[in-house]
Biotite code that builds the C-alpha atoms (Angstrom):
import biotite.structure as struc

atoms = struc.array([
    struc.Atom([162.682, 44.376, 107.069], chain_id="A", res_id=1, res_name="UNK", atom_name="CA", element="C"),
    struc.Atom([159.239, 43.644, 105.675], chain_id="A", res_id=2, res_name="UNK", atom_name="CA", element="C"),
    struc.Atom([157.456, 45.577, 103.024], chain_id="A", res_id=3, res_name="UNK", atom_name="CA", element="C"),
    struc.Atom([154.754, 47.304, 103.674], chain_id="A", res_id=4, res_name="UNK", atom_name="CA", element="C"),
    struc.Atom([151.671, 45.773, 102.416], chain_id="A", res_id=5, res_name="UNK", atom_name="CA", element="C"),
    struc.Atom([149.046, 48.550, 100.832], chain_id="A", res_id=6, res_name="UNK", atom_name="CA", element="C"),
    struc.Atom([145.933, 48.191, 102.225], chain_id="A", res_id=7, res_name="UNK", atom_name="CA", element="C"),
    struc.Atom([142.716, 48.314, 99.912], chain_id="A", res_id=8, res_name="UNK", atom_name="CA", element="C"),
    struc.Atom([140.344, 51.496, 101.571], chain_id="A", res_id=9, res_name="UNK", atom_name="CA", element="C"),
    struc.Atom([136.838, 51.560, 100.169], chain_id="A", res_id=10, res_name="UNK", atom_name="CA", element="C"),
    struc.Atom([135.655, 55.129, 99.794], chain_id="A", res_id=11, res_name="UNK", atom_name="CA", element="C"),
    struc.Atom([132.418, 54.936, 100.534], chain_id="A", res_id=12, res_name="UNK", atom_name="CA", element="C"),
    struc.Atom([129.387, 56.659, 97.978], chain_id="A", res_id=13, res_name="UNK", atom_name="CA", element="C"),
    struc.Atom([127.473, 59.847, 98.895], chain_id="A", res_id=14, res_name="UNK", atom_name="CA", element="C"),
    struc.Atom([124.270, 57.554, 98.871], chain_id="A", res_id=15, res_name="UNK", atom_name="CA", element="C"),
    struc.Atom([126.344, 55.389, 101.803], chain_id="A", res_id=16, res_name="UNK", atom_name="CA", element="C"),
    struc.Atom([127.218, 58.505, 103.874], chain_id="A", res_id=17, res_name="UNK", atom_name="CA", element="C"),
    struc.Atom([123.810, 59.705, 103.193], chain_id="A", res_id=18, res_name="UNK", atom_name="CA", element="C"),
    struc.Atom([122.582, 56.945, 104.469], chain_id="A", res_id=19, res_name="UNK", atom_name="CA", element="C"),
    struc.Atom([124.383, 56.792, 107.689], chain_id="A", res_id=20, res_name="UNK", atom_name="CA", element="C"),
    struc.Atom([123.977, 60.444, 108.330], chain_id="A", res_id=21, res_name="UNK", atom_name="CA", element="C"),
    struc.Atom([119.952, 59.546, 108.506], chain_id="A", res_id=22, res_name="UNK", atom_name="CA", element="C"),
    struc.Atom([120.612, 56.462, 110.216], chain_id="A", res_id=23, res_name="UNK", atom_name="CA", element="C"),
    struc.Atom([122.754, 58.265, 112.839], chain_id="A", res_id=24, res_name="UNK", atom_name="CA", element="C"),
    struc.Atom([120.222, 61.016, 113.090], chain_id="A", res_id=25, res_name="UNK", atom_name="CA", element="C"),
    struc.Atom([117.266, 58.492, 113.804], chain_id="A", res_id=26, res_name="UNK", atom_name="CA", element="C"),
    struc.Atom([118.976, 56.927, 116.263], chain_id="A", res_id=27, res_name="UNK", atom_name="CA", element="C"),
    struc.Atom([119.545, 60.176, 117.867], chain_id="A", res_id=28, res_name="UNK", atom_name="CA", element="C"),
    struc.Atom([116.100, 61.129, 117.793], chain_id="A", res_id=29, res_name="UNK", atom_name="CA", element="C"),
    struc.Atom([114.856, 57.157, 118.890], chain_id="A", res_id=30, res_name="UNK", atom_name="CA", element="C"),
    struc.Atom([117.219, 57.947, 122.122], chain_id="A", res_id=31, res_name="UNK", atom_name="CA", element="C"),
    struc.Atom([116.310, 61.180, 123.060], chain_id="A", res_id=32, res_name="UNK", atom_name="CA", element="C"),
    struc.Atom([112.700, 60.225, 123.019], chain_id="A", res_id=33, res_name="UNK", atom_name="CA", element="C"),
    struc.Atom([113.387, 57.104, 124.945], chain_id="A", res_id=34, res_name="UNK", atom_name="CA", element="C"),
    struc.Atom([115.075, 59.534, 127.140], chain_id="A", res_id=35, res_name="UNK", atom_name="CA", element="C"),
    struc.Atom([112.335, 61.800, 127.433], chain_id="A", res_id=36, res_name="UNK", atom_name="CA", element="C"),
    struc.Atom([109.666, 58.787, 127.716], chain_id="A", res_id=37, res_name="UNK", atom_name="CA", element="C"),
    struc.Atom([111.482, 57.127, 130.771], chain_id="A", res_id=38, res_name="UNK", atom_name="CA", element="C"),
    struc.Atom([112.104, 60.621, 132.769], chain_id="A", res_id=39, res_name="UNK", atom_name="CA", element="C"),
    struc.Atom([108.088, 61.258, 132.250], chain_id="A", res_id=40, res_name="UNK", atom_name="CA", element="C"),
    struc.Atom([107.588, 57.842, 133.635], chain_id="A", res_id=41, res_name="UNK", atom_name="CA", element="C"),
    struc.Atom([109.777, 58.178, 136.413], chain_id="A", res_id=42, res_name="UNK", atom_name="CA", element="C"),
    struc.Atom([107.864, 61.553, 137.776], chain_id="A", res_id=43, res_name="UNK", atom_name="CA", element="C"),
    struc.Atom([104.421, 59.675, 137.157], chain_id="A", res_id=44, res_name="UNK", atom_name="CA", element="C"),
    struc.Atom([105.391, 57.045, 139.038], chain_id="A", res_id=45, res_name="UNK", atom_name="CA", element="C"),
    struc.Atom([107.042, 59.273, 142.038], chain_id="A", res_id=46, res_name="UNK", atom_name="CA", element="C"),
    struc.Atom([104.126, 61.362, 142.169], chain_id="A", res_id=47, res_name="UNK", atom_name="CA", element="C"),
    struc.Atom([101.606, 57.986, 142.396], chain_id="A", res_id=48, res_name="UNK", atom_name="CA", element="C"),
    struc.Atom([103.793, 57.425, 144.992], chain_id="A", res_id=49, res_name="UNK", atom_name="CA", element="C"),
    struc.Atom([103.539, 60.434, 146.494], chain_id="A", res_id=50, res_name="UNK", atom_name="CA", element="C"),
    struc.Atom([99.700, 60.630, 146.232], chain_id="A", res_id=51, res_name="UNK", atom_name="CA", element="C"),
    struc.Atom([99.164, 56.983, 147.712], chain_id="A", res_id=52, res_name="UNK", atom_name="CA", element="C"),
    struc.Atom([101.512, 57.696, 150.882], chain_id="A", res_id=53, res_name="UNK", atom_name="CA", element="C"),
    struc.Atom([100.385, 61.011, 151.531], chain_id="A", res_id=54, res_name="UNK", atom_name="CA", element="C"),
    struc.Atom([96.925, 61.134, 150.668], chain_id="A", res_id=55, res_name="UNK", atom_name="CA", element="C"),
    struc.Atom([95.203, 58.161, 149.779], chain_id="A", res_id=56, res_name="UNK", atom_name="CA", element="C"),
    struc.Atom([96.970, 55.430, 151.543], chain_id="A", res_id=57, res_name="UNK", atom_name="CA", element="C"),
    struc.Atom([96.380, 51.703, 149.496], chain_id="A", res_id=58, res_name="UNK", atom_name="CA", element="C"),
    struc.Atom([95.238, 49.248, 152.998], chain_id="A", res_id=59, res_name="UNK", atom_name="CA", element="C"),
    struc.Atom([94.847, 45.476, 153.165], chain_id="A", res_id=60, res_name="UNK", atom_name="CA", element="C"),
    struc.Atom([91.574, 44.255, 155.158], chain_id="A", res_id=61, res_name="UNK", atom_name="CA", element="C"),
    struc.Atom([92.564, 42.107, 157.607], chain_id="A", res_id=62, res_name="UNK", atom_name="CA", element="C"),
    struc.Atom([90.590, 39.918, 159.893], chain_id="A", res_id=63, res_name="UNK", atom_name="CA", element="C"),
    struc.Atom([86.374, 39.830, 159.720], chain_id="A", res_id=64, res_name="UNK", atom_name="CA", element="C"),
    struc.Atom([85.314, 42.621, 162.135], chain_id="A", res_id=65, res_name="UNK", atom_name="CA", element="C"),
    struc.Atom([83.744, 44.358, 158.680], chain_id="A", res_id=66, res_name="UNK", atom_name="CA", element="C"),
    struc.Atom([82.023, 41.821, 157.064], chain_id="A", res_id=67, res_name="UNK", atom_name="CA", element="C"),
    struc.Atom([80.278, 41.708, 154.924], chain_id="A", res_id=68, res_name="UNK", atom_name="CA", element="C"),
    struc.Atom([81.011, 45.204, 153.947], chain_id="A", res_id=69, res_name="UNK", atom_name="CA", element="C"),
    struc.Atom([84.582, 44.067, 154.117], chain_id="A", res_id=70, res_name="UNK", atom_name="CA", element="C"),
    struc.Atom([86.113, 41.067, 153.530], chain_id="A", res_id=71, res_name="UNK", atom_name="CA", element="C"),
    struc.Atom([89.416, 39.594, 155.035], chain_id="A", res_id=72, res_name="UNK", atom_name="CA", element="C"),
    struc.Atom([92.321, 39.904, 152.305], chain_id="A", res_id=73, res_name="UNK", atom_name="CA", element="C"),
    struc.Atom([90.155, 42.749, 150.455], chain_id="A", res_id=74, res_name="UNK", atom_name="CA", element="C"),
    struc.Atom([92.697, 46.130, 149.165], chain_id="A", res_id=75, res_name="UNK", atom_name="CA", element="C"),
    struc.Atom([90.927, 49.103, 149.877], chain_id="A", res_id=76, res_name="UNK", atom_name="CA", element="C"),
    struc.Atom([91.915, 52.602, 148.660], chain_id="A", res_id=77, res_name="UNK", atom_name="CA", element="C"),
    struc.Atom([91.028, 55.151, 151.882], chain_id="A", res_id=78, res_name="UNK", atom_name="CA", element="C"),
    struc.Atom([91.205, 59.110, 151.961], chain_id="A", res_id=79, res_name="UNK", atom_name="CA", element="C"),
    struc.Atom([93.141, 60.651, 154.806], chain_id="A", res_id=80, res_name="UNK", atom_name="CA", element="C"),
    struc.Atom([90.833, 63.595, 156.730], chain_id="A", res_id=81, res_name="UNK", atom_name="CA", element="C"),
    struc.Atom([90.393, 64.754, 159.832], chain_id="A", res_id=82, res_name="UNK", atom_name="CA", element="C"),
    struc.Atom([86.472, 65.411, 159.237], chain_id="A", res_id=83, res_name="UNK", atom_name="CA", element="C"),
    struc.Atom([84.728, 62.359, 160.319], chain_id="A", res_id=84, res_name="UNK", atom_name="CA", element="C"),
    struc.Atom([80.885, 61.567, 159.863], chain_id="A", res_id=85, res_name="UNK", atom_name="CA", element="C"),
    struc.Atom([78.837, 58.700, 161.859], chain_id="A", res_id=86, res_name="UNK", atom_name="CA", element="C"),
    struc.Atom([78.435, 55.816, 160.190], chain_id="A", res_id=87, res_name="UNK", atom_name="CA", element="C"),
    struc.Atom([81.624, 56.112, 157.856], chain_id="A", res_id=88, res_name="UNK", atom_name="CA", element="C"),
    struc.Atom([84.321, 53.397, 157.093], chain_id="A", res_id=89, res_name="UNK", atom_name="CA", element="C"),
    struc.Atom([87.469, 54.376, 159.167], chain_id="A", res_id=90, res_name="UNK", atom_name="CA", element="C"),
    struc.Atom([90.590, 52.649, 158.168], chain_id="A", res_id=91, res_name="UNK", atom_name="CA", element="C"),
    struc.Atom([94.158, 52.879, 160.454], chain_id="A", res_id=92, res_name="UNK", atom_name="CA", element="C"),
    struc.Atom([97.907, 51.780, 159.605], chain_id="A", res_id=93, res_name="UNK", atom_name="CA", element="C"),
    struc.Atom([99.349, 50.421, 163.353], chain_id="A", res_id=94, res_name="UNK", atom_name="CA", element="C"),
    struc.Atom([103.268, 50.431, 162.568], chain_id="A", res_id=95, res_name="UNK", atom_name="CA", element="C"),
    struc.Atom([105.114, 47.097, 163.633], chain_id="A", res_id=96, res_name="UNK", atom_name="CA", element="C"),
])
């Protein structure tokens, strides 16, 4: 049989696990703010979504039929409304 070999254990000084106990905590903190910071972004972004689909729809121009007022390749940000006026811009979305 072998001997057993004693192993050498560093305890380590209150300053050390002082030191990791504030490291640990930031860390903590650092993540739960991340956290907090990427579920904020996430609802922005799902309500912009929200808001450009359901109310203010983000078009392309395409073709001249507007110019100059509009050009061909121009993004235009519209407002959906049933109340109409002569002589306003109306935009439409034709599905493919």
């Amino acid at each position: 049989m072998k001997k057993k070999e004693k192993l050498s254990v560093d305890i380590p000084t209150i300053e050390e696990i002082e030191n990791e106990q504030k490291r640990l905590r930031h860390r903590a903190v650092y993540q739960r703010t991340l956290r907090g910071t990427i579920a904020v972004l996430l609802v922005v972004a799902a309500i912009s979504v929200l808001v450009a689909t359901l109310w203010m729809p983000v078009l392309q121009i395409y073709g001249s039929s507007m110019s100059p007022t509009l050009e061909a390749g121009q993004i235009v940000v519209s407002v959906k409304t049933n109340q109409l006026k002569t002589g306003e811009v109306v935009a439409f979305w034709q599905g493919e």
